[in-house]
C-alpha positions in Angstrom: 0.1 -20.1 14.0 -3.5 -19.3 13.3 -4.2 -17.2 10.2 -6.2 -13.7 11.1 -5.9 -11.3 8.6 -6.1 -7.3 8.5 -6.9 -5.1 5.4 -5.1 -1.9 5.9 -6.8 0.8 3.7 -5.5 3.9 3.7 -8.2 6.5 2.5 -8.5 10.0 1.9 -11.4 11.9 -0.1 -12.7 8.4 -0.7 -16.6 9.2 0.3 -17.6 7.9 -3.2 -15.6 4.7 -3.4 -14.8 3.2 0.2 -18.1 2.6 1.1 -18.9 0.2 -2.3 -15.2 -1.4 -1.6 -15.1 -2.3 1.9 -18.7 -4.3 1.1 -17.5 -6.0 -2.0 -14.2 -6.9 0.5 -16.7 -8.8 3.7 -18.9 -9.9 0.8 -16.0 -11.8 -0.9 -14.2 -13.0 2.0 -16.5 -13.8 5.0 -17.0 -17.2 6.4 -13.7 -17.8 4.2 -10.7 -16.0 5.9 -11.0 -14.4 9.4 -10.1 -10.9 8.9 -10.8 -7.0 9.6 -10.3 -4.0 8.5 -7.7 -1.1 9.3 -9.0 2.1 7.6 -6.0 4.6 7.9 -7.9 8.3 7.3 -5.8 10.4 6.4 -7.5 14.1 7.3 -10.4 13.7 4.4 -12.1 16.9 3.6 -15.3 15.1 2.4 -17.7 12.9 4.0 -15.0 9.7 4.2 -14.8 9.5 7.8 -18.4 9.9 8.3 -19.2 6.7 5.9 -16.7 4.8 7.9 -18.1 5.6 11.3 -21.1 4.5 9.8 -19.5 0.8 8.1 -18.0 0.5 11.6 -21.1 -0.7 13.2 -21.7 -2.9 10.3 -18.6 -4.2 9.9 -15.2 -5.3 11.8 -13.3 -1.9 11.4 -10.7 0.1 13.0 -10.5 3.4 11.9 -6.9 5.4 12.4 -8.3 9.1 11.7 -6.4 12.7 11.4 -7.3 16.2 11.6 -5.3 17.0 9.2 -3.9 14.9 6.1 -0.6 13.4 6.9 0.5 12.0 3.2 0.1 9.0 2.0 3.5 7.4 3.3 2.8 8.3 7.0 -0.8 7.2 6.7 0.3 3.6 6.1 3.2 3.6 8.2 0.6 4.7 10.9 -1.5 1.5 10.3 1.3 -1.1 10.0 1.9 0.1 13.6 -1.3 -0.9 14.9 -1.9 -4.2 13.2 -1.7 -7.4 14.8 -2.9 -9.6 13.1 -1.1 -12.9 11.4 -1.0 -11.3 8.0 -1.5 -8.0 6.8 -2.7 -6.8 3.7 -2.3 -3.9 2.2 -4.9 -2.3 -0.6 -5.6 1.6 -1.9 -9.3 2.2 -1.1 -9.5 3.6 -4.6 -11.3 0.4 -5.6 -8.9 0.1 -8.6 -8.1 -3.5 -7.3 -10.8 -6.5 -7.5 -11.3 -7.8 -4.1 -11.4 -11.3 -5.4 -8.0 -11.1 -6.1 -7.0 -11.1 -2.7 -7.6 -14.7 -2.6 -4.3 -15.3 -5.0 -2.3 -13.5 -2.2 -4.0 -15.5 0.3 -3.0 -19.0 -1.3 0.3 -18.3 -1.4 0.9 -16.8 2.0 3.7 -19.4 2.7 5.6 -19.2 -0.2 7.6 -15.9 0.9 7.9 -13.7 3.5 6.1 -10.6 1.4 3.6 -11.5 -1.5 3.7 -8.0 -3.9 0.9 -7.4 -6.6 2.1 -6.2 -9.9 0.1 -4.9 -12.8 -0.8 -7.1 -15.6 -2.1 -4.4 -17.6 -1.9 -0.7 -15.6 -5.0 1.2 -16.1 -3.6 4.6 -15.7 -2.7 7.8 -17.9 0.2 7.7 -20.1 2.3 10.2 -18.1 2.0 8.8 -14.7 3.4 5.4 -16.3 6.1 7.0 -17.9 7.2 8.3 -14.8 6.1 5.1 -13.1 9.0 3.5 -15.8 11.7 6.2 -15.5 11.2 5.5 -11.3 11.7 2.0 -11.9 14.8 2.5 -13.8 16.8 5.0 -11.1 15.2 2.4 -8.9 16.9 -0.7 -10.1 20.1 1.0 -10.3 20.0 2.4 -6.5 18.7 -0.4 -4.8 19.3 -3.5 -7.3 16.3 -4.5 -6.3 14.2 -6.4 -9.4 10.7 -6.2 -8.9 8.0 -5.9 -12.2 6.0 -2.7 -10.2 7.6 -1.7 -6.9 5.7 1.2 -6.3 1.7 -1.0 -6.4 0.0 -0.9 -3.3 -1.3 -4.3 -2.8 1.0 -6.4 -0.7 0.4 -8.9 1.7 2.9 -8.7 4.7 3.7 -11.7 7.3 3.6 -10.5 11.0 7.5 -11.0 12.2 8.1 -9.5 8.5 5.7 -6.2 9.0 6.9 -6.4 12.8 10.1 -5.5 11.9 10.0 -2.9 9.5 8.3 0.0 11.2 10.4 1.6 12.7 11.6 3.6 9.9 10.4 7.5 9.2 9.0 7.3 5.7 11.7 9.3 3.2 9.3 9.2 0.0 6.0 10.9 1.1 3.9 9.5 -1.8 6.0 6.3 -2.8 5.6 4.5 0.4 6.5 0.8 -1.3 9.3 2.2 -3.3 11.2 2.1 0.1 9.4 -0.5 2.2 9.8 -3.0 -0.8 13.9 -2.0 -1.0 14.3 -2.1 3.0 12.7 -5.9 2.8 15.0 -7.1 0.2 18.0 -5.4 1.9 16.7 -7.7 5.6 17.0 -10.4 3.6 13.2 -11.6 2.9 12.1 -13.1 0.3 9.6 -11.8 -2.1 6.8 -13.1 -4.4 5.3 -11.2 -7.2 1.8 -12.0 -8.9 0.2 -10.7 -11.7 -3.0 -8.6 -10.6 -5.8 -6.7 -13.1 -6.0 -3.1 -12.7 -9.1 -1.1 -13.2 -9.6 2.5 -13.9 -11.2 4.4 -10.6 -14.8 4.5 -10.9 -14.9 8.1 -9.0 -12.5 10.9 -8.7 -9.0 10.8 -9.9 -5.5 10.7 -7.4 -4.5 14.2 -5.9 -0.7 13.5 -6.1 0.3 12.6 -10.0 -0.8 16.0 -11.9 0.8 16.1 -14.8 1.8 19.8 -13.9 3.4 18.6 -10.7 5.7 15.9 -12.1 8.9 17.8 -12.0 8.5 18.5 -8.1 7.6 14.9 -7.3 9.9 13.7 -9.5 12.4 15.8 -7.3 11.1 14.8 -3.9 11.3 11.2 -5.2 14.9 11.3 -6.1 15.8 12.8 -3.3 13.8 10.4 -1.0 15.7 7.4 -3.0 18.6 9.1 -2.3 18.2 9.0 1.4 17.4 5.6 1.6 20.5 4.3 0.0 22.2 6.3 2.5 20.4 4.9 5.2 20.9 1.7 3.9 24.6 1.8 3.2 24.7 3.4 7.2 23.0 0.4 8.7 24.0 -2.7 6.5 25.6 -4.2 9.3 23.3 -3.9 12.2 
C-alpha cells in the first residue's frame, strides 16, 4: 500500500482563517508526505469560496462547494465520499489545530484502524465544555463507547475503514464524530487516541454553540443519539 494522504476541511465563513491554514498545512508537510486537500464548502456567505478558487491554482485542492449551507455533518459526510486517497484526515479549517501536529497522527497510522485527536487543554468558553462534558456523559452510557473527547474533529481515517462507513445519513447535524466515532467502535475497529493542543480561533467565533441556543441543540443532540442507538441495535447483526 502506498501512503497518499487527503485533508478534508470542511469550511464555512472561513475567508479570514482558511487561506493562513491551508499555507501553514503544504508548508509543514511538503516533500514529507504526499497529500491534498479536500475543502468541503459548505454554502459560505463570505468571500471563502472565492479564496479557495484562488489557493486552488496554487495548491493541490479539491473543492466540494454548495449553494446553500448543508450543516456541518452533511458537509463532511459529502467529503468522505469523494476521497480516495490511502488515509484521510480530517481537520476544522478554524485553524484552532496546529498543523504540525498532524505529523503525530501520521506516525502512528498503523497502530489502529482510526487515530482520534483529543484535547489536552480545550481552549473554548466555559459553557460550550460543560455541555461538551454532560454530551460525553449520555454518551458513554448510550454507546459505551470510552473515548477522552468524542466529539473533536481531527481524525485520521484508514481507506477500507472510511470506505465503509459512508453510507450512513448523518442523525446529529452539528456532532458529526459523536456518531461516526460510535458506528466505528460498534464495526469492530480499533481506535487510538492522542493528546493534541488546542488554540483559541484567531478570527470569528463558531455559529452553532450560542449560549442562547443550548437548550435546542442540546435537544437535537439527544434525539440524534437516540437514533443511532436505534439504528445500531437494528443492524448489529448485519
Amino acid at each position: 500500500m502506498s501512503n497518499s494522504l487527503q485533508i478534508l476541511m470542511p469550511a464555512h465563513n472561513e475567508g479570514k482563517n482558511i487561506k493562513n491554514l491551508i499555507t501553514k498545512v503544504n508548508n509543514i508537510l511538503k516533500k514529507k508526505i504526499k497529500f491534498s486537500f479536500l475543502i468541503c464548502e459548505d454554502g459560505s456567505s463570505d468571500n471563502t469560496l472565492e479564496i479557495l478558487e484562488k489557493l486552488k491554482k496554487k495548491f493541490k485542492i479539491q473543492i466540494l462547494s454548495k449553494k446553500t449551507k448543508q450543516g456541518y455533518s452533511t458537509a463532511v459526510m459529502s467529503g468522505i465520499k469523494k476521497a480516495n486517497a490511502d488515509y484521510l484526515l480530517i481537520m476544522d479549517s478554524d485553524g484552532q489545530c496546529d498543523p504540525r501536529q498532524i505529523f503525530k497522527f501520521w506516525n502512528v497510522r498503523k497502530k489502529a484502524d482510526l487515530v482520534v485527536g483529543y484535547r489536552i487543554k480545550r481552549r473554548d468558553f466555559l459553557y460550550r465544555k460543560f455541555f461538551s462534558d454532560f454530551a460525553r456523559f449520555v454518551y458513554g452510557v448510550f454507546f459505551e463507547v470510552k473515548l477522552k473527547d468524542p466529539s473533536f474533529a481531527f481524525s485520521l481515517i484508514r481507506k477500507d475503514v472510511y470506505k465503509s462507513l459512508q453510507s450512513f445519513t448523518p442523525s446529529m447535524p452539528e456532532g458529526f464524530f459523536w456518531e461516526y466515532n460510535a458506528r466505528a467502535i460498534y464495526k469492530g475497529y480499533k481506535i487510538l487516541e492522542i493528546g493534541i493542543k488546542h488554540k483559541k480561533r484567531k478570527y470569528g467565533d463558531t455559529q452553532i454553540f450560542h449560549v442562547w441556543r443550548l437548550p435546542k441543540i442540546a435537544l437535537i443532540n439527544f434525539i440524534g443519539l437516540l437514533r443511532i442507538k436505534f439504528d445500531l441495535l437494528m443492524h448489529q447483526y448485519d
